[in-house]
Every structure is written in structure tokens, then in C-alpha cells.
C-alpha positions in Angstrom: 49.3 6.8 30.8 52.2 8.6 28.7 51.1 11.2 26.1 52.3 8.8 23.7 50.3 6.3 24.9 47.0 8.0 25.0 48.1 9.7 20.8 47.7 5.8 20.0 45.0 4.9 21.6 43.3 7.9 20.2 44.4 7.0 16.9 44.1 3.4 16.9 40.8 3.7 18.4 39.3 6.4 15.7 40.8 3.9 13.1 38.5 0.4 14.8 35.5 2.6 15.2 35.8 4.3 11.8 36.0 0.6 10.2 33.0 -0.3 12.5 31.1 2.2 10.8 32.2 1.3 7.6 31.1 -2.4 7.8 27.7 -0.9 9.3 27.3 1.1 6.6 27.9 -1.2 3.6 25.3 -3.6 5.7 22.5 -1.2 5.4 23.1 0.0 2.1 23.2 -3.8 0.6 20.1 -4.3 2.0 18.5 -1.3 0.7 17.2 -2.6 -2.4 15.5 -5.5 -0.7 13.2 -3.2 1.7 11.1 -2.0 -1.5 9.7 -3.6 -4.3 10.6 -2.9 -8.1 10.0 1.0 -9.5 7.6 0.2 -12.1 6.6 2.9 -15.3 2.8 2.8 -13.2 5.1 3.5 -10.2 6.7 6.7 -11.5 3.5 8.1 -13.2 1.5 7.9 -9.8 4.5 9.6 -8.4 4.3 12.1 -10.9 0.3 12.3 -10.1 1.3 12.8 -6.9 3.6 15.4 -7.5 1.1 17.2 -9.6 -1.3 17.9 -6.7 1.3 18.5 -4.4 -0.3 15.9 -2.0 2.6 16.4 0.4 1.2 19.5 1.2 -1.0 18.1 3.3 -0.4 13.9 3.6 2.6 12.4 5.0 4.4 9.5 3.1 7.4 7.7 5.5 7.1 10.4 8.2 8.0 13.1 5.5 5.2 15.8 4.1 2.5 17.8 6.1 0.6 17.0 9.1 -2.7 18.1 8.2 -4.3 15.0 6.1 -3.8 11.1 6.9 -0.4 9.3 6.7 -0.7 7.9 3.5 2.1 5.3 3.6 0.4 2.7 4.8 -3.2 3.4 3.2 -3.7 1.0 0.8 -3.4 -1.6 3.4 -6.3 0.0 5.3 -8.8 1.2 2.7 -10.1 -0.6 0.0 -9.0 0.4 -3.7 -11.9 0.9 -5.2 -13.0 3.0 -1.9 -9.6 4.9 -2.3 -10.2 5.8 -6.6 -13.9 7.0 -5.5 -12.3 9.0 -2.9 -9.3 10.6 -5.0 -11.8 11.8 -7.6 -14.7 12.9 -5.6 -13.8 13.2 -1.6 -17.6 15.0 -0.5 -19.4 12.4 -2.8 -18.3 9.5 -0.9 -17.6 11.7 2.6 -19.6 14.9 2.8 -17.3 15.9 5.9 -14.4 15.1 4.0 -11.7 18.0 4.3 -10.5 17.2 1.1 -11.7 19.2 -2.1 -12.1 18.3 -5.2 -9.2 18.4 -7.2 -10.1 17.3 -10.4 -8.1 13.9 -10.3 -9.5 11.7 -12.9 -9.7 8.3 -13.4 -6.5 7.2 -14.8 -4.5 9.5 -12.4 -6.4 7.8 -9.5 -5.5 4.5 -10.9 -1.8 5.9 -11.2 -1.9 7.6 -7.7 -3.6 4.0 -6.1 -0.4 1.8 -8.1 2.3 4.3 -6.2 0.8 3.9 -2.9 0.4 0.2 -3.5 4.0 0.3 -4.0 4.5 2.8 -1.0 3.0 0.3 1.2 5.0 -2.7 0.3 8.0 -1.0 1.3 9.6 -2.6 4.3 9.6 0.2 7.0 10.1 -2.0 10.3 6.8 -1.6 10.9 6.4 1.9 10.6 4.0 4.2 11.1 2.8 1.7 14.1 -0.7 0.4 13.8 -3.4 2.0 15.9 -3.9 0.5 19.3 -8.1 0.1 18.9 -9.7 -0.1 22.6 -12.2 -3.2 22.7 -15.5 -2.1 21.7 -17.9 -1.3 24.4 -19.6 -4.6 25.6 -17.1 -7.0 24.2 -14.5 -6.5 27.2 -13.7 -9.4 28.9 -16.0 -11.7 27.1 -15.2 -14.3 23.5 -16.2 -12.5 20.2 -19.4 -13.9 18.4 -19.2 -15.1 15.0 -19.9 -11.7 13.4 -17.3 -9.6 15.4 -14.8 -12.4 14.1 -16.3 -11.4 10.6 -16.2 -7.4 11.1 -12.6 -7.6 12.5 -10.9 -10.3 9.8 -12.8 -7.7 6.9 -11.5 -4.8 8.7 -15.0 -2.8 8.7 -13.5 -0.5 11.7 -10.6 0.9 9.2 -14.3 2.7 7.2 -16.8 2.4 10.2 -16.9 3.1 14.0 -18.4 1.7 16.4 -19.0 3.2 19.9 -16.3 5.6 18.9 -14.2 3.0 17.8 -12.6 2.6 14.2 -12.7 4.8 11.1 -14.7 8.0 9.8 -14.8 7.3 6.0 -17.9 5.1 6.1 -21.0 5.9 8.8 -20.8 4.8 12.5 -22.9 1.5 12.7 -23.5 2.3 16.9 -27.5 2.0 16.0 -27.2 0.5 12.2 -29.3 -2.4 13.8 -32.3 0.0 14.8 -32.5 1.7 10.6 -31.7 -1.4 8.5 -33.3 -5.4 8.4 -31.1 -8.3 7.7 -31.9 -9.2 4.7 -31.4 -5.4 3.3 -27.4 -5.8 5.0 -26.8 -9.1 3.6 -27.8 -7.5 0.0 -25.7 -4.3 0.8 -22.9 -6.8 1.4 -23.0 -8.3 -1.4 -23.9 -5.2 -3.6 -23.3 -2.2 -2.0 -24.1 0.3 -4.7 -27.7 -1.9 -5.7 -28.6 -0.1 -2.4 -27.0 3.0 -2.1 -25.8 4.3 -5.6 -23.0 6.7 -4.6 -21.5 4.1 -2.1 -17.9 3.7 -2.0 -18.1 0.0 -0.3 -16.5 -2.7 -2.0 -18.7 -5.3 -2.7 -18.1 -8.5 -0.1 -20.1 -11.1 -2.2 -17.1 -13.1 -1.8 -17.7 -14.0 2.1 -19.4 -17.4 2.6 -23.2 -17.0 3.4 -22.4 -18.1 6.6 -20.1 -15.1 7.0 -22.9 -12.9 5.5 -25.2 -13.9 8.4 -23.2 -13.7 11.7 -22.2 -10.2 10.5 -25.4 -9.3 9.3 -26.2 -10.8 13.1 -23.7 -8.7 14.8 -25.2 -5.0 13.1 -28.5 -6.1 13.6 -27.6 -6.6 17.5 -26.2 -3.1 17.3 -29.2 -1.0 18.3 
């Protein structure tokens, strides 16, 4: 190939790839604006709550802050709101291990904080950060769920409670919840969680049929 030759094809090919990257680049940035919802006034005054605390210096939001606290992008998907406002304002009342301390968040900023991390977790991130791969729960392997496992999953219990290791930390393990509590006193907690226990951050699940409440009261009583 002449010098000349290969001067064009240099050229002419930094020119096509150049244009590729253009097109590429107009592509993602039209589609920007449809990946998040609208920025609302309750939007930017969470952020501004969030800002206040410095919460990124210890939480992560889209891969960006520190390492030392939960990932919070996706958090409203996997703890309840009224769980999360308790939480914001009071971490060692609802979790006495809770690393968090007290910040003195009160409960408008909560409600501010909760709206921009509502909004957070609407944004389309291609399904990022990935959800957790749980390991079946010990005994269920290789055998159909009952009725109350169906329940406990389609609520998401395991994103608060654990059992046999498995799920969350925020509420109590529930590996021998069927040996401390009767049926009728968990089908009452389910419906009312703070008739029972005052300081519980539980939401209330009086909205599951009855027959709901009974295969998972069921399942925890089995759980011994």
C-alpha cells in the first residue's frame, strides 16, 4: 500500500468512525431524559436533605459515594416507607445494632429524604445495582413452596427478616419465631404491628386476604 494510500485511509477512516461516534452519542443523550422521572420541588428539597447530612459519606447512590452504609439507590424498592421515615429519624429505636446514629432528621426532612430516593429508584439504571442472588432457604430445596412461603416471598419479609441466615437484618430473624409467638398473636401483629409492639417499624399488612394471613401465620408458626 502507497503512503498515500494508507494518509487516506487513515483519514477517511478517523472521519467514518468519528461520525459513528457522533450518531452514538446523540442516541444516548436523547434518551437521557426518558431514563428518570420529572425533578419535582419535593425532589430537590430531599436532595438538599440529603446534602445536609452528607449521606454520601457513608451510602452509595448509582455506584457513586462511600462504601461503608447500604446502597441506597434502590432502597425504596426494598424497605417499606414508613419502615424507612422511622429509620431516618431514630436508627437504634427501630435497630438497636444499627450503625447509624442519630442525626437529628425530623419528620418532614424524612418525608423529603423518602420523595428523593423514591425518585432515585425510578430511575432507569439497566438494572443496576443487580438484585441479590438469595440461596433457597434451608428445607425448601428441591421441594414446591407452601402457601405461606408464596405469602412471605410476594410481601418481601426477607428484604427486613432472615431466615436460616437468609434475607435482611433490619427486622429480627424469624429461624425459631414459631417456638416464642401463637398464631393468633402473628395474625394480629400482621395486621397491627405497633398494637403489639409499640416501637415497631412494620408496616401494617391488614390489607392481605385472611387467607393470606393464615398460610403465613402457618409458615412462622412451622418455623421452630
Amino acid at each position: 500500500m502507497s503512503n498515500k494510500a494508507a494518509r487516506n485511509l487513515f483519514i477517511f477512516g478517523s472521519i467514518f468512525f468519528f461520525v459513528i461516534f457522533l450518531a452514538l452519542t446523540y442516541d444516548t443523550m436523547s434518551q437521557v431524559e426518558k431514563r428518570a422521572p420529572e425533578i419535582t420541588e419535593g425532589v430537590n428539597a430531599g436532595k438538599m436533605v440529603w446534602h445536609k447530612y452528607d449521606c454520601i459519606g457513608c451510602h452509595t447512590i448509582f455506584g457513586n459515594g462511600s462504601y461503608f452504609a447500604p446502597d441506597m439507590t434502590k432502597i425504596v424498592e426494598k424497605k417499606p416507607k414508613g419502615y424507612l421515615k422511622q429509620f431516618l429519624m431514630d436508627p437504634k429505636a427501630v435497630n438497636p445494632n444499627a450503625s447509624m446514629p442519630t442525626l437529628g432528621i425530623s419528620a418532614s426532612e424524612a418525608d423529603e429524604m423518602i420523595t428523593f430516593l423514591d425518585w432515585i429508584s425510578k430511575v432507569d439504571t439497566n438494572g443496576w445495582p443487580p438484585k441479590p442472588i438469595l440461596a433457597v432457604a434451608s428445607g425448601v430445596a428441591g421441594k414446591e413452596l407452601t402457601p405461606g412461603e408464596k405469602v412471605y416471598r410476594a410481601q418481601n419479609c426477607s428484604g427486613c427478616h432472615s431466615i436460616s441466615g437468609i434475607g435482611g437484618t433490619s427486622g429480627p430473624a424469624l429461624n425459631h419465631v414459631g417456638s416464642k409467638r401463637e398464631k393468633t398473636w402473628l395474625i394480629g401483629h400482621f395486621k397491627d404491628p405497633k398494637a403489639f409492639v409499640p416501637n415497631s417499624a412494620m408496616p401494617p399488612f391488614g390489607h392481605l386476604s385472611e387467607k393470606d394471613l393464615n398460610d403465613l401465620a402457618d409458615y412462622m408458626v412451622s418455623l421452630k
